[in-house]
C-alpha positions in Angstrom: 28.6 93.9 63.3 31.8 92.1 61.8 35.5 93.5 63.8 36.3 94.3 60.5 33.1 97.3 60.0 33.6 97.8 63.6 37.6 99.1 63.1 36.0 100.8 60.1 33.5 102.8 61.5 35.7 103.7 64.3 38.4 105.0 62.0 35.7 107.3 60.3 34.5 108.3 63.9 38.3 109.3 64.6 38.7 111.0 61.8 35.6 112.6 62.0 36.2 114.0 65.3 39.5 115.3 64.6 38.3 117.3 61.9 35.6 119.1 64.0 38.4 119.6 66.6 41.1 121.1 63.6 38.5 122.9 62.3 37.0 124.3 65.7 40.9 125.0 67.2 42.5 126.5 63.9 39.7 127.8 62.1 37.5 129.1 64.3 39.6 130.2 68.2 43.2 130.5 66.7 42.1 133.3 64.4 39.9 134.7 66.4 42.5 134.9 68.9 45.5 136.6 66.5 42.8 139.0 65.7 42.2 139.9 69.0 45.9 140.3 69.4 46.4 142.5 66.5 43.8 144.8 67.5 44.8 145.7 71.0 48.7 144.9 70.5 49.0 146.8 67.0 45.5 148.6 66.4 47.0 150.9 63.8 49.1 148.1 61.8 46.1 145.7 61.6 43.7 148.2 60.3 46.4 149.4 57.2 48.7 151.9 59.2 45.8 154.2 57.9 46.8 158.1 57.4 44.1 160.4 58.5 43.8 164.1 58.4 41.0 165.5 60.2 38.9 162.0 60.9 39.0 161.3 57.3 41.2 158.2 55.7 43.6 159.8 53.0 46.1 157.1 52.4 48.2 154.3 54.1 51.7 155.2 55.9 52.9 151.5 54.3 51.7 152.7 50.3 53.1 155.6 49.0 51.7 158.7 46.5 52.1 160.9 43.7 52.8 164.1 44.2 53.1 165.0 40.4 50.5 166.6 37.8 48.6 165.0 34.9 52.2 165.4 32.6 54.1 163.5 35.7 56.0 166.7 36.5 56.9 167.2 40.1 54.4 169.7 42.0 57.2 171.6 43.9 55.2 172.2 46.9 55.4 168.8 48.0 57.9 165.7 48.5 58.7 164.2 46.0 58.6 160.1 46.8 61.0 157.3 44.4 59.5 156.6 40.9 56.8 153.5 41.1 56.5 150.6 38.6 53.5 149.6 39.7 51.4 151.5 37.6 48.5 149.7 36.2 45.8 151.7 36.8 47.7 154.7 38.0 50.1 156.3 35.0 52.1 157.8 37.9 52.6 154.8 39.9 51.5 154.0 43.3 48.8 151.5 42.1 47.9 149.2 45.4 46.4 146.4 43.1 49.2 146.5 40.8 52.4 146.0 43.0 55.5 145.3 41.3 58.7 146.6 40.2 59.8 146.8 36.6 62.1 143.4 36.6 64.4 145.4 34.5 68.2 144.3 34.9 70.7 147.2 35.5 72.1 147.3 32.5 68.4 147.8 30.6 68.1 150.0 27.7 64.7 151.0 29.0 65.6 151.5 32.8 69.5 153.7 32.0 67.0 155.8 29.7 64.5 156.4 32.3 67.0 156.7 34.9 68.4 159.6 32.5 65.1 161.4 32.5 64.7 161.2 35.7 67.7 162.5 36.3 67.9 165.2 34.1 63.8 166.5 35.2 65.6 166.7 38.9 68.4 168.7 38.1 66.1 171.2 36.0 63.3 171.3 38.7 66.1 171.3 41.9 68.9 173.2 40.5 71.5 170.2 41.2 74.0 167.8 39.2 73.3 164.4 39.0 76.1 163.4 41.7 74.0 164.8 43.9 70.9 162.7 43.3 70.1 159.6 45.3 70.0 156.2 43.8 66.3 155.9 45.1 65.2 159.2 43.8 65.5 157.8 40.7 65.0 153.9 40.7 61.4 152.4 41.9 61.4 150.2 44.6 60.7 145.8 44.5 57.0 146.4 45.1 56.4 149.6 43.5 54.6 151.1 46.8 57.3 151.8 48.9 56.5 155.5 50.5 60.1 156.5 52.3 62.8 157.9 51.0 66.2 159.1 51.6 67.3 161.6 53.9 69.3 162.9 51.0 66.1 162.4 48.6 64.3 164.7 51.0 66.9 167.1 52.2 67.4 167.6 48.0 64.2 168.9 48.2 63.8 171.1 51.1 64.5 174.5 49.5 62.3 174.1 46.5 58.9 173.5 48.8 60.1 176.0 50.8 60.7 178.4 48.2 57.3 177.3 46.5 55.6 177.8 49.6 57.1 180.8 50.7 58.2 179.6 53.6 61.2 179.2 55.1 63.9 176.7 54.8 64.1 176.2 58.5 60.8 175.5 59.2 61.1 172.9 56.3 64.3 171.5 57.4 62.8 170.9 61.1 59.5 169.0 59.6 61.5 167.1 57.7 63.9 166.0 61.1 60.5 165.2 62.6 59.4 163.1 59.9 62.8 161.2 60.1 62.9 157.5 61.2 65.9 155.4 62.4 67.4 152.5 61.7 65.0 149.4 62.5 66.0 147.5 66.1 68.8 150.3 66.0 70.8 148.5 63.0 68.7 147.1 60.2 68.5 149.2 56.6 68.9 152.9 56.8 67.4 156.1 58.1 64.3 157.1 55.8 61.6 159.7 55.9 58.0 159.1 55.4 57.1 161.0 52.3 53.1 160.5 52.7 53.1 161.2 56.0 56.0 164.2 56.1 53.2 165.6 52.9 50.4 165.1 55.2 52.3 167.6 58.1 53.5 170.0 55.3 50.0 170.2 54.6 49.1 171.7 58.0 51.7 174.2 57.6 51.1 177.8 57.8 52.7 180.9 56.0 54.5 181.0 59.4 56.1 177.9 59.0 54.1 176.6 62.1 51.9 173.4 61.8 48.7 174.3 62.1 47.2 171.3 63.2 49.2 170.1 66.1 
């Protein structure tokens, strides 16, 4: 065989081999391996930060819901969570194959007019003035799916479930204290409250005001 087809082959041979060890290392062990990470390290993360209520899956505490009827009127008994954009197959938001936010600029015609509405259907519903509205209670969020909100957002809110519910304000006021998380690493963004999740523990609440299911 001519040096020449020799260096060839051997080339091809390199090559070759390299790609069966890529593909065997990074295709095959690697993920294997972050997998295997993932599902010891952060079980819950990994699988969707799934939301369950009595063994059964009922959402995602990383997507939020709506907590409106078929006119997009709040249902008072719940938390409220921000307005979504995404809302392709969902005509209250919160669609998970449609994230997005509206890429409307500030000074939009279409977003001050919504913003407007939305203002105006919380002060009816909450019995407040539109300086004491939140910004995100009325603006949707970049993806569309975000599911915290304020403490403000949900402290706006806390006598109207109660008073829906008929139960009291306290009770309310302490679910929504235990539904409140911190700053990330102790400094990054700002307090927020689950709204899916806080929803979820309202849910299990009795006339009492005790949660029923802890």
């Amino acid at each position: 065989m001519p040096t020449t087809t020799r260096a060839t082959v051997r080339q091809y041979w390199v090559a070759i081999r390299a790609m069966i060890v890529l593909t065997a290392g990074l295709g095959i062990v690697y993920p294997l391996v972050i997998t295997g990470i993932g599902q010891l390290a952060f079980h819950s993360q990994a699988n969707g930060s799934k939301v369950t209520d009595a063994g059964t899956t009922v959402g995602s505490s990383l997507i939020g819901q709506s907590f409106t009827d078929k006119k997009g009127d709040p249902l008072t008994q719940w938390f409220q969570t921000r307005p979504s954009a995404a809302t392709t197959n969902s005509p209250n938001g919160y669609d998970a194959n449609a994230s997005s936010g509206s890429n409307y600029g500030p000074n939009n015609p279409t977003l001050v007019n919504e913003i407007k509405a939305r203002q105006k259907t919380i002060e009816t519903t909450y019995g407040v003035t539109a300086s004491q509205i939140p910004a995100d209670a009325v603006t949707a969020s970049g993806s569309g799916l975000d599911p915290d909100i304020s403490i403000a957002y949900a402290k706006l809110q806390e006598a109207k479930v109660a008073e829906t519910r008929g139960i009291s304000e306290a009770s309310v006021a302490k679910l929504v204290k235990a539904n409140t998380h911190g700053r990330d690493l102790g400094y990054l963004g700002q307090p927020y409250v689950n709204a899916v999740q806080l929803n979820l523990d309202l849910a299990k609440m009795d006339p009492a005001g005790n949660n029923s299911g802890k």
